[in-house]
N, C-alpha and C positions, 0 to 999 in steps of 0.2 A: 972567670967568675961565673956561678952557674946561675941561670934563670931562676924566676920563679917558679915558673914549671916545674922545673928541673928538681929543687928543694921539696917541692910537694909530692911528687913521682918516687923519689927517694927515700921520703918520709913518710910514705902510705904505701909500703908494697902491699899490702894485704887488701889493696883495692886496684893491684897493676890489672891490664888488661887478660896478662895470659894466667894469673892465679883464679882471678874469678871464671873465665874461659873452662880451666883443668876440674875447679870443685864443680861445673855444672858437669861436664863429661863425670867426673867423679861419683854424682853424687847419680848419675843415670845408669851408670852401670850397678851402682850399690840397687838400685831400685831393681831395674832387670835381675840381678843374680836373684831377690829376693822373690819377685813372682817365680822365677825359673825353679827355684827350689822350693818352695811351698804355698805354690798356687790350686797343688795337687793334692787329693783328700787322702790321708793314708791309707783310709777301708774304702771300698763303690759305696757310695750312698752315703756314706758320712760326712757331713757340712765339714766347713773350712773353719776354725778357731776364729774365737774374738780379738786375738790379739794377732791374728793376720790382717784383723779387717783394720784395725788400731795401726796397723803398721803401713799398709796399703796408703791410708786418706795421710798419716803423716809423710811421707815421703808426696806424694801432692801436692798437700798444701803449702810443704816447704815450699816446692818446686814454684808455684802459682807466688807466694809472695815476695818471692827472692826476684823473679822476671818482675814486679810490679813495681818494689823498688828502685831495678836496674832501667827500667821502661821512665818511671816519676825523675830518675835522675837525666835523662838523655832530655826530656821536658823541660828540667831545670836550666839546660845546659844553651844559652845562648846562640853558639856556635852550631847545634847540630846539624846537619845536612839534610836531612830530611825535611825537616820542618817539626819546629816543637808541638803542635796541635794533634801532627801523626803518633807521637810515642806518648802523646795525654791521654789519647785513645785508647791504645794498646794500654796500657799502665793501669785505665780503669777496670778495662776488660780480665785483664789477670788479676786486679785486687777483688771484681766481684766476683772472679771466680774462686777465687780463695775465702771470700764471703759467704757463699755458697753450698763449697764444701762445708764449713765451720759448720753451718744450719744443718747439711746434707747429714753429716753425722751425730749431732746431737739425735737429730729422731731417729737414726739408724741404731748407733749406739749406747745410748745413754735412756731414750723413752723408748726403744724395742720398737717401734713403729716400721711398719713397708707400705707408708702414702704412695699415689699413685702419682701425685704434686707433692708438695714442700715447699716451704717459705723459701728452700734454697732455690728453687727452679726460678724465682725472681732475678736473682742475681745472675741466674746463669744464664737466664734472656738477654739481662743488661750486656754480659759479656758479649754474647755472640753480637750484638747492635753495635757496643765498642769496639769490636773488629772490624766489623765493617766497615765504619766510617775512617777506623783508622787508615786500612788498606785503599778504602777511595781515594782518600786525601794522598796517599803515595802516590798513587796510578796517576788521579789528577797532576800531580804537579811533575808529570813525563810525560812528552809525545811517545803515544806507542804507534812509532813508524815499525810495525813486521813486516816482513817477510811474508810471503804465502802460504810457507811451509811451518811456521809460527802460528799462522791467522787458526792454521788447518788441526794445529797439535790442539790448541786453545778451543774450537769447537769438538774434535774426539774427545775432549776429558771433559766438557760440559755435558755434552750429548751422555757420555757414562755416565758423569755425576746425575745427571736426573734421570736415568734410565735403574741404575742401584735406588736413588730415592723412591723411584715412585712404585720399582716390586716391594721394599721395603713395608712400605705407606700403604697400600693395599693386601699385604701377607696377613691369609690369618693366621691365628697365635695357633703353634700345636695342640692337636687335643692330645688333655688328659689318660690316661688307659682308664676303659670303661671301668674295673673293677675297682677303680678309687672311690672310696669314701665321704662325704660331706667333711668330716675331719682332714682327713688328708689333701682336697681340694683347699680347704682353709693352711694347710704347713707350705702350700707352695704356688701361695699367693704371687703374680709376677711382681720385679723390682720398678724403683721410682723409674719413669722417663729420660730424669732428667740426665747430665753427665755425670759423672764423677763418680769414687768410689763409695757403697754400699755394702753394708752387713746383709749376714743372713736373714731372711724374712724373720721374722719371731712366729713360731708354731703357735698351735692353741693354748697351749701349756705354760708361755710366758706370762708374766705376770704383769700387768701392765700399769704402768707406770706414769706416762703423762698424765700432764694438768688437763684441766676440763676443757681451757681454753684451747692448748694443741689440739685436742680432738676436735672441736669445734673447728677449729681452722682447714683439718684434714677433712671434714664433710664438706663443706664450704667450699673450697679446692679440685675437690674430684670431677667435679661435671666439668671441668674443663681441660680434663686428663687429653683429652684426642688432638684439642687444639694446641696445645704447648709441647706436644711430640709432633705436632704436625709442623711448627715455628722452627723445632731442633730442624727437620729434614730440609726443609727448605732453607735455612740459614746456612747448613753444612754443606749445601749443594753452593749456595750465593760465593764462600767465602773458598769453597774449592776453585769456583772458575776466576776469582778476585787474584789469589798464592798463584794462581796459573802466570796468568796476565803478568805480575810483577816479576813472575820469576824471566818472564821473557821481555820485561823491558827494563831490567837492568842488567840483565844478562850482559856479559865482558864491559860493565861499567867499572867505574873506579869505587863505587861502594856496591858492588855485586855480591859482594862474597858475603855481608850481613844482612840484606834481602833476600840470601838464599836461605839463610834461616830461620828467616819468618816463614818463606814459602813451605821450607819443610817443617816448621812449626805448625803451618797450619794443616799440609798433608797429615801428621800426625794425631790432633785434631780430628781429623775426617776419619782415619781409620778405627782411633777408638773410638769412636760415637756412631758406626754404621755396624761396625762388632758387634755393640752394646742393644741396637736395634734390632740389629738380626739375632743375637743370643735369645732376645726378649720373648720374639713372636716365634722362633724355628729351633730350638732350642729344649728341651723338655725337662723342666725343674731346673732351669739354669740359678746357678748362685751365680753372683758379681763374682770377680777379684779373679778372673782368668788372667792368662798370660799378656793375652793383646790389647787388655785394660792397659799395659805399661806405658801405651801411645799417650797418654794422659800424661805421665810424666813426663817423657819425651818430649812434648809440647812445648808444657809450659819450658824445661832446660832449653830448648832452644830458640824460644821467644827470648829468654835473657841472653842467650849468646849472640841473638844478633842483635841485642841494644848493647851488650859491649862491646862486639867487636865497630859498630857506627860510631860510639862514642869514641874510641880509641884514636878513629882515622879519620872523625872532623875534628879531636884537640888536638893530635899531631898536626894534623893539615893546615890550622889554625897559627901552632904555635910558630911553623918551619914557615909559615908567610912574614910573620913579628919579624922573624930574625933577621929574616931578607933584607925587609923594610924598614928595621929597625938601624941604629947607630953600632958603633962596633970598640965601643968601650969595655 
């Protein structure tokens, strides 16, 4: 006679461990082939389509809500190994970043706007703080007994990480070519700070759209453009040396193998947002929606793969202890 388990398992394949596992691989490689083939402007000089940019923050934002459900369920989930307080974290972190986007592209796409802040840059603080505390509360509840040769890798990738932050953080922004314009200086206004995907600037020539109040908020906002790019660089450095740490203290654990996807969740993380830094300031009329923005998706797909594959292997673990200990009727 089978378990309950078992009848539930049976009667929900569409939520087994290795179907949702396949559509985040699935849906990362749809996302790759799609910068890979029209990240590129078909003329030099010619912006990237609206419905690239439309297409871009959609495959994101899926990505960012799919990991926050998968994250809010492993929290739900009594059982889980980790600790439920850890994937409450993480689960907030990717919802407000999928918060964020939602904001991110209203002004991008919909009011034509290129704030130098955004209402979304709130959420996307909030996420970076919910990762953190997520990843502490991991590391917390492990001894990390290293090695020397651990202590050593864990210091070279901090030392990097803040040695990339800090030319980053003091790069000035490329000049202009002198022979540009007042006009033209205005069509290639730099993109918001914060993360995520991003439309063309809007030229002079757009028509502009927001409410009185958006604008207001975008004045309002900008004096504190330096410090909220200043928060990103040092969070992305925080949470580089935190993915470090876990990755080497669960390493050949018995839940190692979904810790390492947070780890490289969060390496992916770092690389799009050090990109998006560098494109920013060294970069010359850089539009978003480059190739190595995909790290964005990437991300978030593998923040959900490693809350399913944890959830997988503390309800197995769980159910194969019942059975043990259970009667054998």
């Amino acid at each position: 006679m089978r378990t309950t388990s078992e009848k539930l398992t049976s009667s929900q394949p569409l939520f087994a461990a290795q179907t949702l596992v396949v559509a985040g691989i699935t849906w990362a490689v749809l996302a790759l082939l799609f910068f890979l083939l029209f990240s590129v402007p078909e003329a030099p000089g010619e912006g990237r389509p609206l419905w690239y940019s439309i297409g871009t923050l959609i495959f994101e934002l899926a990505a960012f809500l799919g990991a926050a459900i998968l994250c809010f369920r492993n929290w739900r989930a009594p059982q889980i190994v980790s600790g439920r307080n850890v994937w409450l974290a993480i689960g907030v972190g990717m919802l407000c970043y999928f918060l964020g986007g939602v904001l991110f592209g209203l002004w991008e796409l919909y009011w034509n706007l290129a704030p130098d802040v955004s209402l979304g840059d709130f959420f996307y603080a909030i996420t970076y703080i919910a990762l953190t505390v997520g990843m502490v509360l991991a590391v917390s509840g492990r001894k990390l007994n290293l090695e020397v040769w651990q202590w050593a890798v864990l210091g070279a990738i901090a030392l990097a990480g803040i040695a990339l932050a800090y030319w980053l953080a003091v790069a000035e922004p490329i000049d202009l070519p002198e022979a540009a314009s007042p006009q033209a200086i205005e069509q290639v206004a730099p993109p918001p700070t914060g993360s995520g995907t991003s439309a063309p600037a809007p030229t002079s020539s757009t028509p502009q759209t927001a409410p009185d109040f958006i604008l207001a908020i975008d004045q309002a906002l900008t004096p504190v453009a330096f410090y909220v790019n200043l928060f990103y660089v040092i969070m992305d450095v925080l949470l580089l040396i935190l993915a470090t740490a876990l990755l080497l203290a669960f390493w050949g654990g018995r839940f190692s193998q979904s810790w390492r996807m947070i780890a490289a969740a969060t390496f992916s993380l770092y690389i799009a947002d050090m990109w998006f830094k560098y494109a920013d300031v060294r970069v010359a009329n850089y539009e978003s929606g480059s190739l190595l923005e995909v790290f964005w998706v990437f991300s978030a797909v593998l923040f959900g793969i490693g809350a399913v594959l944890e959830y997988d292997i503390s309800t197995r673990s769980r159910s194969r202890g019942r059975r043990r200990g259970g009667s054998s009727d």
